[in-house]
C-alpha positions in Angstrom: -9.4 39.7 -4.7 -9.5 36.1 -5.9 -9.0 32.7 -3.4 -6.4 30.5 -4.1 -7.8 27.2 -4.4 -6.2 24.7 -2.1 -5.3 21.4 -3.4 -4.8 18.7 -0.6 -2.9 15.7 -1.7 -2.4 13.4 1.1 -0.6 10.1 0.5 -2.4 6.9 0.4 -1.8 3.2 0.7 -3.9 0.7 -1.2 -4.0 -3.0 0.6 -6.5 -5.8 -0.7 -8.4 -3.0 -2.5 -8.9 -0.8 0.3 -7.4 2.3 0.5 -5.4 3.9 4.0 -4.7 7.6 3.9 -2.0 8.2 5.7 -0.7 10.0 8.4 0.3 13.9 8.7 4.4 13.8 8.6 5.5 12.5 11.6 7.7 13.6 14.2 11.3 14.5 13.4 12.7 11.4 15.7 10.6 8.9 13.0 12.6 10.7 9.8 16.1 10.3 12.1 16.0 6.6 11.7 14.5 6.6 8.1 17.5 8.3 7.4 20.0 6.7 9.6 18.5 3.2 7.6 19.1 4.5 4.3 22.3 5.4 5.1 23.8 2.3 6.6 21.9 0.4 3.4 23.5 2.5 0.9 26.8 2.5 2.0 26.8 -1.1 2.0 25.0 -1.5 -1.2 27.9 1.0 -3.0 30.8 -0.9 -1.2 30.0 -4.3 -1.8 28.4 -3.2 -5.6 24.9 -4.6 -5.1 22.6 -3.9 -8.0 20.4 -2.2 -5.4 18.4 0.9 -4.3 17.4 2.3 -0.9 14.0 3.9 -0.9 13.2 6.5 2.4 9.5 6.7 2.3 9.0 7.8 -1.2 8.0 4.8 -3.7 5.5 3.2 -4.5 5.5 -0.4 -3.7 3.4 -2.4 -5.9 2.3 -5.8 -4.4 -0.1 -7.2 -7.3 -3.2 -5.6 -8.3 -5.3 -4.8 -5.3 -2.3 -3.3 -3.5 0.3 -0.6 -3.4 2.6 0.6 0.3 5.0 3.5 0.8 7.1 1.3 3.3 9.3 4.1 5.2 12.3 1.8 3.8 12.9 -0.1 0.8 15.3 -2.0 -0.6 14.7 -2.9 -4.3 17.2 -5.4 -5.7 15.0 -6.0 -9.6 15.9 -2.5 -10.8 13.9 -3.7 -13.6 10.9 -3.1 -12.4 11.0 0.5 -11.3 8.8 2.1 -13.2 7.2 5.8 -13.4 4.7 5.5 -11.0 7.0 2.9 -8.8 8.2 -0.2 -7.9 6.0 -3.4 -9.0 7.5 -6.2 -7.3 8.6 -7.7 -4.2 11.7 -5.8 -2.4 14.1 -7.4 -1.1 13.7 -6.0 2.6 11.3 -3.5 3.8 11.0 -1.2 7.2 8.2 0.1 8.9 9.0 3.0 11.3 6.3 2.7 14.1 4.4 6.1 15.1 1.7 6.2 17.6 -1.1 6.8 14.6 0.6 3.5 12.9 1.2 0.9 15.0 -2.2 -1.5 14.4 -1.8 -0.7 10.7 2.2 -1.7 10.5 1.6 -4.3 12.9 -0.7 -6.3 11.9 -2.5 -5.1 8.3 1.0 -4.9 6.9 2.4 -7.6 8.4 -0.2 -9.9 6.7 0.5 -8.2 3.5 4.2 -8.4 3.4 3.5 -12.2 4.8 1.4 -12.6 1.9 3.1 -11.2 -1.1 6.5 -13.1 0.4 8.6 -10.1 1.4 11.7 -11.8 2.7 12.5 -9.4 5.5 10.2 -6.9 7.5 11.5 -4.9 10.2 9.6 -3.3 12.6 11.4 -0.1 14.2 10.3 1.8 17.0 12.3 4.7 17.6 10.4 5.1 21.6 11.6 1.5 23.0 14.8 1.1 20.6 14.1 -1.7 19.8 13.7 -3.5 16.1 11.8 -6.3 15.6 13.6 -8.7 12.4 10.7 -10.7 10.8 12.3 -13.3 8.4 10.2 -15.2 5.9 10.1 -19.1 6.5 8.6 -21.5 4.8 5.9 -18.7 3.9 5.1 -17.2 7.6 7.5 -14.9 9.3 9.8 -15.3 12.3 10.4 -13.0 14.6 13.6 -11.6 16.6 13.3 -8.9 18.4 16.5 -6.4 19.5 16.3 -3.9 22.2 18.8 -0.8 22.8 19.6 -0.6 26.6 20.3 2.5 28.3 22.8 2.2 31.1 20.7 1.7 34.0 18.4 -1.2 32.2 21.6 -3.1 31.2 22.9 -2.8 35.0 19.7 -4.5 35.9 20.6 -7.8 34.0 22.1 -10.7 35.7 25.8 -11.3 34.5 25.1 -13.9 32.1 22.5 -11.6 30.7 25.3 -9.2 30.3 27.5 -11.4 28.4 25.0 -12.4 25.8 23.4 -9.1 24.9 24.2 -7.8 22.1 23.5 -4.4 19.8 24.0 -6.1 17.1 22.2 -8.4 14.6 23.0 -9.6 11.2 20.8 -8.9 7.7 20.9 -9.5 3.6 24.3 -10.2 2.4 26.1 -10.6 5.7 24.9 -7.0 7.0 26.2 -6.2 10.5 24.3 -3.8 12.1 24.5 -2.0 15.5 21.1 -0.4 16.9 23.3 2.3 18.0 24.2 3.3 14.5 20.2 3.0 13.8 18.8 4.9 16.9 21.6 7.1 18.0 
């Protein structure tokens, strides 16, 4: 009887010349919103007739020469420079969904990176507190807003005029209303 050989191929990221494998897949709630992203980006993209794709967790996102991410979103607006082995430039918004196994690396090492390399918005997503965190590029360093899902008891708990400011929804690229419902339903 002969053996099979097994070939393991796990992805890898490449940041300032030093490589991150990555994590196993994770769990099916962190593909929901990768999906659920992609979704409300594309249909926006084919409405308003952007020349733009949405990426789930599949490209290769080349950020010069000492570094390549497979962000969990993308959204590539210089169509031009997809190439074979991915995209070599600087999309236009990127997503990291946060897993347990992720969170330094997204949260900081990326953050730098996408900092560095001048990505104009960076969202952080984390599918366990609902709650999204908007980094927007500013005179080179991000700001950050953060927007949190409430269930029904948490948003009992606010005072009144909390009540009447809160929000589920926050604005993106090209006038982009989105509701964190739609995102973490």
């Amino acid at each position: 009887m002969s053996e099979a050989l097994f070939f393991e191929h796990p992805k890898e990221e490449k940041i300032n010349s030093e490589y991150f494998v990555m994590s196993p897949s994770a769990n099916p709630r962190h593909q929901e919103i990768i999906v659920n992203l992609t979704t409300i980006f594309n249909i926006h993209i084919k409405k308003n007739k952007k020349p733009c794709k949405v990426y789930g967790d599949g490209i290769d996102v080349h950020l010069g020469t000492d570094s390549y991410v497979i962000p969990d979103v993308s959204v590539i607006c210089d169509l031009e420079n997809i190439k074979p082995n991915g995209f070599h430039g600087i999309p236009k918004l990127i997503v990291e969904v946060l897993s347990p196994s992720s969170i330094t690396h997204d949260t900081e090492t990326k953050f730098n990176l996408y900092e560095k390399h001048g990505v104009s918005e960076f969202w952080l997503a984390d599918y366990n507190n609902c709650s999204l965190t908007q980094c927007i590029l500013e005179n080179g360093k991000y700001t950050k807003k953060m927007f949190v899902l409430l269930d029904e008891f948490e948003f009992e708990r606010l005072s009144e005029k909390e009540k009447k400011v809160y929000t589920t929804k926050f604005e993106t690229f090209d006038n982009l209303e989105i509701d964190l419902r739609d995102i973490f339903e």
